[in-house]
Structure formats: structure tokens, C-alpha cells
C-alpha positions as CSV (number, residue, x, y, z in Angstrom):
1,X,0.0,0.0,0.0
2,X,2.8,2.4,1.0
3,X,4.2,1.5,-2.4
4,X,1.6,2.4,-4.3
5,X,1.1,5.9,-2.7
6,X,4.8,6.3,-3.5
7,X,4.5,5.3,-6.8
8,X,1.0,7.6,-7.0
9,X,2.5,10.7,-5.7
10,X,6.0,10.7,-8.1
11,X,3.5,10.2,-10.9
12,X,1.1,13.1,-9.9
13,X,4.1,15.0,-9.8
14,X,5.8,14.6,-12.6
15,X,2.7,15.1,-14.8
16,X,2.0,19.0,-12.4
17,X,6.1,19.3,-13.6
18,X,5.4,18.4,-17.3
19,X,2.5,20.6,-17.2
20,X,3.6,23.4,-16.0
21,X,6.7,23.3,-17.7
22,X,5.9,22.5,-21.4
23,X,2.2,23.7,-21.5
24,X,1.6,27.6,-22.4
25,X,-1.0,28.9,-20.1
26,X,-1.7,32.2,-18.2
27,X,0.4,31.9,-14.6
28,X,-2.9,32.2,-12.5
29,X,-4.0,29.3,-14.6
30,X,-1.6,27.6,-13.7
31,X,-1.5,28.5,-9.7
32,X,-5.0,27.6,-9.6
33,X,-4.5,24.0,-11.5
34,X,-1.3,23.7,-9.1
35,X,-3.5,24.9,-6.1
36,X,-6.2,21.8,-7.2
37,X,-4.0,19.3,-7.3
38,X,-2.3,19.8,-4.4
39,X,-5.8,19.5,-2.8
40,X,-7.2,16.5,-3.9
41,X,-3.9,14.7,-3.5
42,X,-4.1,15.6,0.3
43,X,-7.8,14.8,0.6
44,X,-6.8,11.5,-1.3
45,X,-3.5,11.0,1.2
46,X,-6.2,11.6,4.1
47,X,-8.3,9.1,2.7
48,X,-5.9,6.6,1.9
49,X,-4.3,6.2,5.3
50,X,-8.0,6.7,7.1
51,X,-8.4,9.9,8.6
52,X,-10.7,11.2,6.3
53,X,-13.8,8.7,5.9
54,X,-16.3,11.2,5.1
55,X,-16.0,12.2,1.7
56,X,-16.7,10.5,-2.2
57,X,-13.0,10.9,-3.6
């Protein structure tokens, strides 16, 4: 399980790097999209290691 949030968490950021790095947008596009991810990966972290049982993600 540990593994897998590892493996979860390089991916996610890699793909934020590769976005923000090779695809032209306006920078508050970009702090908002940076903003959302960072978000729902700590909701999903919460989730995954059960302190947040609550909510649908």
C-alpha cells in the first residue's frame, strides 16, 4: 500500500512538472491548477491512510 502511494505521488508529480513546464498557459491558470492538485492529493493522502472517511473521492 505504501508503495503504491509512493509510486502515486511521483507520478502526480511529474505530470504538475510536465504541465507546467511545457504547456503555455496564463500563470494564475496555472497556480490555480497547481493549487487543485495539491488538494485533492491531500484529501486522497487523508483518505488513503484513514483519517478522512467522510467524503466520495
Amino acid at each position: 500500500m505504501l508503495i503504491n502511494i509512493i509510486v502515486v505521488l511521483v507520478v502526480v508529480g511529474i505530470l504538475l512538472w510536465l504541465i507546467n513546464t511545457y504547456v503555455p498557459m496564463d500563470g494564475k491558470i496555472k497556480s490555480i491548477l497547481n493549487a487543485v492538485v495539491v488538494i485533492v492529493v491531500i484529501l486522497w493522502l487523508l483518505k488513503a491512510f484513514g483519517l478522512l472517511s467522510g467524503v466520495g473521492i
